[in-house]
C-alpha positions as CSV (number, residue, x, y, z in Angstrom):
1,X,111.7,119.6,84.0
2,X,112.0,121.0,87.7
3,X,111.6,124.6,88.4
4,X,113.6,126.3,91.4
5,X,112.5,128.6,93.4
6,X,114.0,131.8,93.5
7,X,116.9,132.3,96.5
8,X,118.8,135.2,97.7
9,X,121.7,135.7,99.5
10,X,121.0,136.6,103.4
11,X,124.1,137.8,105.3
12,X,125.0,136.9,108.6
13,X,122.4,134.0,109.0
14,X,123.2,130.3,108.9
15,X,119.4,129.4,108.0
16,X,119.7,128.4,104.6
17,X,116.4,127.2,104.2
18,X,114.5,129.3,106.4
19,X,115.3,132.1,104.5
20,X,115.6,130.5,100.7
21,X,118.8,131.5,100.4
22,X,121.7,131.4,98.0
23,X,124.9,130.0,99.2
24,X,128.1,128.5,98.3
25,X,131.1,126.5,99.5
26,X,134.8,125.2,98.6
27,X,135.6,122.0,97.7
28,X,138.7,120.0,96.3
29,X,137.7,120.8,92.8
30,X,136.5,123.9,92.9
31,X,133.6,126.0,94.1
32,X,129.4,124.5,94.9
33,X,126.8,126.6,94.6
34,X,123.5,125.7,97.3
35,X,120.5,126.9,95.7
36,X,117.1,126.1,97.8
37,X,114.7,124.0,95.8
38,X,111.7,123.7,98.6
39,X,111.4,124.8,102.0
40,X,108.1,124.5,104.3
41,X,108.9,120.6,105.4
42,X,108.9,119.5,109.0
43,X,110.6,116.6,110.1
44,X,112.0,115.6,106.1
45,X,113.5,111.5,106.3
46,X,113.7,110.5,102.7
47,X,112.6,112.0,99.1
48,X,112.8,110.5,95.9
49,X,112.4,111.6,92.2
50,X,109.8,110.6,89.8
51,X,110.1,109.9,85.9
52,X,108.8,113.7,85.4
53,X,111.1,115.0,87.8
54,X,108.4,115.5,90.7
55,X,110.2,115.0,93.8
56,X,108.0,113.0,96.9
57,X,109.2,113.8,100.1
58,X,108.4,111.8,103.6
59,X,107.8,114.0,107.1
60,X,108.2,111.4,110.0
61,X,104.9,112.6,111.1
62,X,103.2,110.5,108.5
63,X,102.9,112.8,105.7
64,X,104.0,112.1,102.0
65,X,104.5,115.6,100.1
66,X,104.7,116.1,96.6
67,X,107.5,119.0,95.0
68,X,105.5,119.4,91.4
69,X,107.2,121.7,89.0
70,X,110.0,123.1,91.7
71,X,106.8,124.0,94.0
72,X,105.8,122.0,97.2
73,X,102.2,121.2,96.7
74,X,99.6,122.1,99.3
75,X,98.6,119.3,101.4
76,X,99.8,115.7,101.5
77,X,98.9,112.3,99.3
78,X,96.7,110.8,100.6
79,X,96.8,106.9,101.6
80,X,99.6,107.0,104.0
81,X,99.5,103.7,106.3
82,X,98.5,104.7,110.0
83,X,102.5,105.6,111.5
84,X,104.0,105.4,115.1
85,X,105.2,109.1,115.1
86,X,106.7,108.9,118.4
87,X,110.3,109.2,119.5
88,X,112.6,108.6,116.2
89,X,109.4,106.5,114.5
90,X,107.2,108.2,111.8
91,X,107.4,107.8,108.2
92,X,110.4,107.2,107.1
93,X,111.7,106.2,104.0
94,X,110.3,106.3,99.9
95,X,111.0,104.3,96.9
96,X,109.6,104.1,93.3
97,X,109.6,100.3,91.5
98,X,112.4,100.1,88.7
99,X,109.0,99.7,86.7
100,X,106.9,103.0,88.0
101,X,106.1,104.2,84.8
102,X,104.3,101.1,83.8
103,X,103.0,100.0,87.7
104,X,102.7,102.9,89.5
105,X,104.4,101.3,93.0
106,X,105.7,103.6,95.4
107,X,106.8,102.3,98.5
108,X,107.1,103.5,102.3
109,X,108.8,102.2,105.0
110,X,107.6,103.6,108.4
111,X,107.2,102.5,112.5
112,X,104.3,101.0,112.6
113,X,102.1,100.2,116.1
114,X,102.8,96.1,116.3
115,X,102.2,94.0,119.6
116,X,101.9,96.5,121.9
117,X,104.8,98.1,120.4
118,X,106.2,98.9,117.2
119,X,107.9,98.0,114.8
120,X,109.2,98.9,111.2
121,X,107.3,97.7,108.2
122,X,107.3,98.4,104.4
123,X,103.9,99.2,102.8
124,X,103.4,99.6,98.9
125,X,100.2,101.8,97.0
126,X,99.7,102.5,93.4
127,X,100.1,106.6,93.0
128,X,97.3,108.1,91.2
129,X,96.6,111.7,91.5
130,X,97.2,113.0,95.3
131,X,96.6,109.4,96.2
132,X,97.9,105.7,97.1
133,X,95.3,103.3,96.3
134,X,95.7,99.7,96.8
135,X,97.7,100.3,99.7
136,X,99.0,97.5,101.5
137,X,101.8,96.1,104.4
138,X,104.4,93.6,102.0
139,X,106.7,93.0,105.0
140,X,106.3,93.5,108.4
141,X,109.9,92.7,110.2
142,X,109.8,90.9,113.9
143,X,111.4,93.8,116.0
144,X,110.7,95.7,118.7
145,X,112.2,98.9,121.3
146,X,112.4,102.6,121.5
147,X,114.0,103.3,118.7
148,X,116.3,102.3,115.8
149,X,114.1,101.7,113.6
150,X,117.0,101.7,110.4
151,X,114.4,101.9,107.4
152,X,116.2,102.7,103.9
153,X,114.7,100.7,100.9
154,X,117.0,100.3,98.2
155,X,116.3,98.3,95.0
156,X,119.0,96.8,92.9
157,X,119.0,95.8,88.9
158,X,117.7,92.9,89.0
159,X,114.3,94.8,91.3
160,X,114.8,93.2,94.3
161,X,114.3,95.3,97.7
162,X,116.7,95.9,100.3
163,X,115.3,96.9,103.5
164,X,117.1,97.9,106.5
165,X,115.9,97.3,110.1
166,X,117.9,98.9,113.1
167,X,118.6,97.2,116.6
168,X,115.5,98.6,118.4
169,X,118.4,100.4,120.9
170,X,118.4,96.8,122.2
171,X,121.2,97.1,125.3
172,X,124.2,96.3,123.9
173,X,125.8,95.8,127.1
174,X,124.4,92.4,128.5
175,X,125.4,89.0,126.5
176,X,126.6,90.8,123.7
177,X,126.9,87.5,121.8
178,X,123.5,86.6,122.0
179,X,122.3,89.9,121.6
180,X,119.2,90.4,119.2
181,X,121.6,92.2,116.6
182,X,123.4,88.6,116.8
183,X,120.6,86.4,117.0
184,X,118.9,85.9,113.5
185,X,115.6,84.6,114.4
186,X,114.6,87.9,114.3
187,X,114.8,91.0,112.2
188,X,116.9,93.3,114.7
189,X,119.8,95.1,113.3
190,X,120.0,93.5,109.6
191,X,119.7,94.5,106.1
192,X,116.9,92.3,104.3
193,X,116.4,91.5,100.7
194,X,112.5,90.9,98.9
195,X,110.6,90.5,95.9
196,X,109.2,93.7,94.9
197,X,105.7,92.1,96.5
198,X,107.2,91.5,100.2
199,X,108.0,87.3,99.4
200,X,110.8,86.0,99.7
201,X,114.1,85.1,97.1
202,X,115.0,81.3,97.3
203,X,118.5,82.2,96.8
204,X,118.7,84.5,100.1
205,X,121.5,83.3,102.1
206,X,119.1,82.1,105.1
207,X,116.4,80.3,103.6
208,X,115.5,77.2,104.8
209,X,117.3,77.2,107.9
210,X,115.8,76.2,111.3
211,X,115.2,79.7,113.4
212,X,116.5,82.2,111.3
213,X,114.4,84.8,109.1
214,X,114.3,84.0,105.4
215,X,114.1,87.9,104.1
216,X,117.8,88.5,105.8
217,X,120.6,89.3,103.8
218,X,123.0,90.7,106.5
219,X,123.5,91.4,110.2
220,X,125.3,92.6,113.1
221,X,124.2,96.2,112.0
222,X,123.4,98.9,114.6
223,X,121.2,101.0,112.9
224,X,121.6,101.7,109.0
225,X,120.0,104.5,108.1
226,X,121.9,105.2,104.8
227,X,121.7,102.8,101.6
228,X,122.8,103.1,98.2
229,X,123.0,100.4,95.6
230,X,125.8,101.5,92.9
231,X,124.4,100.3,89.4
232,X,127.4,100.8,87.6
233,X,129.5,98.4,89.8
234,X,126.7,96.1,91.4
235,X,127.8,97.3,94.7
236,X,125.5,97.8,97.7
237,X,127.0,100.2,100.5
238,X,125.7,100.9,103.5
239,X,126.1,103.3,106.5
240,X,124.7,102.9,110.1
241,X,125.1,104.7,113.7
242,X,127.6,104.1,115.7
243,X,127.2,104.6,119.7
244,X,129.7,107.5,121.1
245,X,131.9,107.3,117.9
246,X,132.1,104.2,115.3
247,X,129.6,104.9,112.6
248,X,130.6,102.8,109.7
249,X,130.4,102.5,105.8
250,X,130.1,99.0,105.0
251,X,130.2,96.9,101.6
252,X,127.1,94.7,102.5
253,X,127.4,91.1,100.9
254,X,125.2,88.1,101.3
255,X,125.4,86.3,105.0
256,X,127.4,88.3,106.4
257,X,127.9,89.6,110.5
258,X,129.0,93.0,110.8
259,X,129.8,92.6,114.3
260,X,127.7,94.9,116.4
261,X,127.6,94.8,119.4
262,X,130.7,92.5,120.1
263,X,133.3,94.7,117.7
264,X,133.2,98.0,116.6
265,X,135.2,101.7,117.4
266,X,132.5,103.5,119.4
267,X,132.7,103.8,123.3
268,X,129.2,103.7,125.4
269,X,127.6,107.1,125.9
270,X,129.6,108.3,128.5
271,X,132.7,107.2,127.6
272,X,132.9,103.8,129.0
273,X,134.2,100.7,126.9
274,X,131.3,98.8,125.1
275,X,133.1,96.6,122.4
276,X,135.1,93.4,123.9
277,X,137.7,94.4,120.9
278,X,137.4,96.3,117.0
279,X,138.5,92.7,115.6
280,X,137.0,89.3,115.6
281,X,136.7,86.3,113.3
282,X,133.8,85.9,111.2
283,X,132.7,89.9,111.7
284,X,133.5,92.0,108.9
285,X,135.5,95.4,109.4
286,X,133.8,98.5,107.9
287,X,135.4,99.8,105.0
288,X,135.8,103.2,106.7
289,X,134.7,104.9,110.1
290,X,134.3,107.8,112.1
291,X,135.8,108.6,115.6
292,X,133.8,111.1,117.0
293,X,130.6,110.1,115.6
294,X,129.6,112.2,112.3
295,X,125.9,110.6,113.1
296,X,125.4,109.3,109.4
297,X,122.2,109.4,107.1
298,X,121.2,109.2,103.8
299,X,124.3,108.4,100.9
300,X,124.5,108.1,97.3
301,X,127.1,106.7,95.1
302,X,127.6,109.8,92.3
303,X,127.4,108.7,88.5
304,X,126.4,111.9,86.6
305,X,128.5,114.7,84.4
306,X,127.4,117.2,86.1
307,X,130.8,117.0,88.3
308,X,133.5,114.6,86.9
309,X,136.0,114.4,89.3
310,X,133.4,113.2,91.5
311,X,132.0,110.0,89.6
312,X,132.4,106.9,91.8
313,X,132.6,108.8,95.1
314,X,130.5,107.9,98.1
315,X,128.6,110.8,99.3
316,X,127.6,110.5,103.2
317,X,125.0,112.9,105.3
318,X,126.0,114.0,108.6
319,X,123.2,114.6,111.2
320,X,125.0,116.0,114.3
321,X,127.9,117.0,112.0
322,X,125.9,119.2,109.8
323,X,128.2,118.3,106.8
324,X,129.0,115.8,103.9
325,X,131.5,113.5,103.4
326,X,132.7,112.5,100.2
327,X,134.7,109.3,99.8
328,X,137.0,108.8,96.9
329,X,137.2,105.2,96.3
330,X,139.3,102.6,94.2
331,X,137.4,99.7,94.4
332,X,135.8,98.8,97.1
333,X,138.7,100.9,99.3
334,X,138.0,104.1,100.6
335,X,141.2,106.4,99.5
336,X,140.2,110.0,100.9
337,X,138.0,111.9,102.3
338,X,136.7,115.5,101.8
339,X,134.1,117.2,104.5
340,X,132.1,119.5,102.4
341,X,128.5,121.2,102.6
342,X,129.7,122.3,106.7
343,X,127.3,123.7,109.0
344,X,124.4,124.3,106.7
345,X,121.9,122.0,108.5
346,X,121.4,118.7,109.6
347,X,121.5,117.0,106.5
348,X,119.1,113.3,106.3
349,X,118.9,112.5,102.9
350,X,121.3,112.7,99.9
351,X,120.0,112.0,96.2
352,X,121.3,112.0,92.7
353,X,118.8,114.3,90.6
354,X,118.1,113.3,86.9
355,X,119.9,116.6,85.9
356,X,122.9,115.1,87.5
357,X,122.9,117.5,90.3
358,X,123.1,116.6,94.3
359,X,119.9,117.0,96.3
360,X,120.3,117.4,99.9
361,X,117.1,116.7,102.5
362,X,117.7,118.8,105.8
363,X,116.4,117.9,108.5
364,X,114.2,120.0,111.4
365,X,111.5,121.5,111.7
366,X,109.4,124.2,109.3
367,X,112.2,126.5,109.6
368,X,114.6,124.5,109.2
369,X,113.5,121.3,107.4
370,X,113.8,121.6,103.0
371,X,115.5,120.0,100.2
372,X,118.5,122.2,98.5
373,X,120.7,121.4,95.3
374,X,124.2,121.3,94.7
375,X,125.7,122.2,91.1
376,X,129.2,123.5,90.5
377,X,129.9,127.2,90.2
378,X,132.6,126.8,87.5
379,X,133.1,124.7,85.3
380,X,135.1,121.9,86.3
């Protein structure tokens, strides 16, 4: 069972972590408490719960953390694959196998140093102790720029891996048909699907033909840094960066172009055009957008009791927005949306807890940087 640490309420501050604070908020259904389960990160990405409810958090400076019993652990697990921690690249994003309790697989996606470069890859070690062993690079994706590195692994019910690669910041300004987020013989802006061991599924939509990468599922994508599959509908959503306005939630589906660079609702930074329209044939509209940018992270489609009125809703972070929004849907149709969880950091990561509560990553630095829960404060 997890263990919180104990918070208290600090008036007049807005640093909810720092300070381990109690807080609360209003929502459509009544009142959220914010209680602080860890603080002490730097630099938080992605977290994920093990089967004993031990939470393993990534800093982008290459370490992997471990919150045992509600208490961040000193030091880091060892193991960790050497990381590009420059600009937005680091260690990035954690998984568990649908099978961890019998395999012991965790698995990191991070910027790794590639050609001169880098790039991102996703490596996979067997957790024993405060250690990976058996650590080893299962896919290594043919990209490389500045930045962009996407990064969210998702598995499905059936255990394959989705991995998301971003654009590299490629400029989307010059031949935007043929640009690298259009061209699939590499790994640029896509979503790609795997074996649990790196190889490749027959049936991806790609395979077998000339000049185009196997492992890719979708495309078009700018940089999708939020990925959720829903297990009670067999949905996989995704969201991803827009430029200046024009990030995107997206229903992602087999062989698909998403359109970026050549559509989308985002203007260059600046405020010149970028786009040569929002519509074109054979690119896929996203289900719902933002104009200005909310800069999207980490989402999670809700399933638990804990709040009711909120089962089936997407739930996506805001970076530069500091918030939450939750999408009702019907369907596959976004009907509403609620901001919630305002100005009380930059939030990167959003997780369902096994008690059924919501777990927010914050990102920044020591100060800053921690994981907090979310549980109503009435009954709903």
């Amino acid at each position: 069972m997890i263990r919180f640490l104990c918070t208290f309420l600090l008036v007049g501050t807005t640093s909810l972590v720092a300070h381990a604070q109690t807080s609360s908020f209003d929502t459509e259904f009544g009142e959220v408490q914010v209680d602080v389960v860890t603080n002490g990160l730097s630099s938080l990405w992605g977290f994920t719960f093990l089967p004993n409810g031990d939470i393993l958090v990534t800093e982008r400076d290459g370490r992997l953390r471990v919150i045992q019993d509600g208490v961040l652990a000193e030091g880091s697990i060892s193991g960790v694959p050497e990381v590009y921690a420059r600009g937005q690249g680091g260690l990035l994003d954690v998984a568990i196998h649908p099978q961890f309790e019998e395999n012991g697989w965790v698995y990191l996606s991070y910027a790794k140093p590639y050609d001169g470069n880098s790039t991102t890859a996703v490596a996979r070690g067997r957790l024993e102790g405060m250690g990976l062993i058996d650590v080893e690079d299962i896919w290594i994706a043919d990209s490389r720029g500045r930045g962009h590195y996407g990064s969210r692994l998702v598995f499905d019910n059936e255990g394959y891996l989705f991995v998301s690669v971003g654009d590299r910041q490629a400029n989307p300004n010059e031949d935007q048909t043929n640009h690298p987020a259009q061209d699939r013989s590499n790994h640029h802006g896509t979503i790609n699907r795997l074996h649990d061991d790196g190889s490749i599924p027959e049936d991806n939509p790609f395979v077998g033909q000339e000049e185009m990468e196997a492992s890719i599922w979708s495309f078009g994508h700018r940089n999708t840094q939020g990925m959720v599959f829903d297990a009670s509908t067999e949905l996989l959503w995704s969201n991803e960066h827009g430029p200046q306005g024009g990030d995107e939630v997206n229903l992602v589906e087999p062989g698909l172009n998403y359109g970026w660079p050549v559509i989308g609702y985002g203007v260059n930074y600046g405020g010149d055009p970028l786009h040569e329209s929002t519509h074109q044939e054979g690119m896929v509209q996203p289900l719902h957008y933002w104009v200005p940018s909310i800069a999207t992270s980490g989402m999670v489609a809700y399933s638990g009791d804990l709040f009711p009125n909120w089962k089936g809703n997407l739930f996506v972070g805001g970076l530069r927005g500091q918030q939450i929004a939750r999408l009702t849907m019907d369907g596959t149709s976004v009907v509403s949306e609620e901001t919630i969880f305002e100005d009380m950091g930059r939030v990167r990561d959003i997780r369902q807890g096994p008690d059924g509560a919501l777990y927010v990553g914050l990102d920044g630095d020591e100060d800053e940087a921690g994981i907090v829960r979310l549980t109503p404060s009435i009954a709903r």
